[in-house]
C-alpha positions, 0 to 999 in steps of 0.5 A: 044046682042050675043046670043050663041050657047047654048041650054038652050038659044034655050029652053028658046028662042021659037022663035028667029024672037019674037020682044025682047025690050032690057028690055026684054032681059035683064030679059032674060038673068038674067032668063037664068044665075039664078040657085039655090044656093048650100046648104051648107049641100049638100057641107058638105055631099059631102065633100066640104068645107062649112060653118058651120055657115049657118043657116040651119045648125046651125039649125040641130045642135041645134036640134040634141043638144037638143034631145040628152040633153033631152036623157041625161037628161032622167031616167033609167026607162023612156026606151020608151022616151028614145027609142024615141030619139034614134029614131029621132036621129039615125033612125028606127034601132031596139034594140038601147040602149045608155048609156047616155051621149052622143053627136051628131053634126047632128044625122040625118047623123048617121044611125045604125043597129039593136041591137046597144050598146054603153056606157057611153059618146060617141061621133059622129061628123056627118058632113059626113055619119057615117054608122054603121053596125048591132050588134055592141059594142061600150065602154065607151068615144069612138069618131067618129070624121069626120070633118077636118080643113084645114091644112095651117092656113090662109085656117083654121082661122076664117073670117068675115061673110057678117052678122058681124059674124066670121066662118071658112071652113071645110069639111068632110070624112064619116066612114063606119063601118061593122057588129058585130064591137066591139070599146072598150074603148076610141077609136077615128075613124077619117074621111075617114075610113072603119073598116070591119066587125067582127074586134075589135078595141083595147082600146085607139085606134086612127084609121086613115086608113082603117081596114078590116074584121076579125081582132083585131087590136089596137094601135096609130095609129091602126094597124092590130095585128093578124086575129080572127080565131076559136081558139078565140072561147069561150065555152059559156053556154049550148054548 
């Protein structure tokens, strides 16, 4: 057996003049080429492709599945269980209210500011972070999608599993969107984007690039239409 220049040999090896039967080399060698396994949720936050069906995976699912059932199952007068679920599902902002329904893939990899809103049926794809700012608005059937599917079929279709079962390869990009954002009704926001802060998003919007400050954008795909500037200021009561 060669022993290569190799420091983790050398740290695992305290003396290289020890009598080693080959037995004991072997175990040796099996020690030194042990590392632990990735975890398919690691490969999924950090972009990589991943297999959803892993069963820790499946796991996060089919809680994030059953809180947000139990959410939308709840009564307009039952606010402090709902504001439980909200909690375990997208952290400890405050002043979080959801109009039900609403659906997750994971909610852990959701995190909101305080004084969220969001209406009726909206949907998070959470398999990257999705991160959203403080103060933000959100309208009726609005998507955050960030999972993608390989582009050339034999990469995307679905193949056997060493259980017997079927799964296919994904990854996913994070979305990032700023404070005081307002998405209005039936906008899509893809991977990979970031919407900065004070933007509006136009209704039936799709976003697939990154948005910045300041500005009220629409479109498919959403384009920049003009800045916000004081001359959108509305006199509101009392001033």
């Amino acid at each position: 057996m060669t022993i290569h220049h190799d420091k983790m040999a050398y740290g695992r090896l305290s003396s290289l003049t020890d009598d080693f039967s080959e037995e004991r080399l072997q175990a040796l060698a099996r020690e030194l080429g042990t590392e632990e396994p990735v975890r398919e949720f690691d490969k999924m936050i950090r972009g990589e492709l991943y297999d959803p069906s892993d069963k820790e995976l499946v796991a996060m699912r089919t809680r994030a599945r059953k809180l947000a059932r139990e959410y939308n199952m709840s009564e307009e007068d039952e606010q402090e269980k709902r504001q439980r679920i909200l909690h375990a599902l997208f952290g400890a902002a405050e002043n979080i209210y959801c109009e039900p329904p609403l659906r997750f893939d994971y909610g852990c990899n959701t995190f909101v500011g305080d004084c969220f809103f969001s209406n009726f049926n909206l949907v998070i794809l959470d398999c990257a972070p999705v991160r959203i700012g403080k103060q933000c608005f959100v309208g009726p059937n609005v998507t955050i999608a960030t999972p993608v599917h390989p582009l050339l079929a034999r990469d995307r279709i679905m193949r056997p599993s060493p259980d017997g079962g079927k799964f296919d390869y994904e990854y996913a990009k994070p979305v990032t969107i700023g404070d005081n954002v307002w998405l209005a009704s039936n906008v899509v926001v893809c991977g990979g984007v970031t919407i900065g802060s004070d933007t509006v998003i136009g209704a039936g919007s799709v976003v697939t690039r990154d948005i910045p400050a300041g500005v009220l954008a629409a479109g498919d795909p959403c384009r920049v239409i003009r800045p916000l500037t004081e001359k959108d200021k509305m006199k509101l009561p009392n001033e």
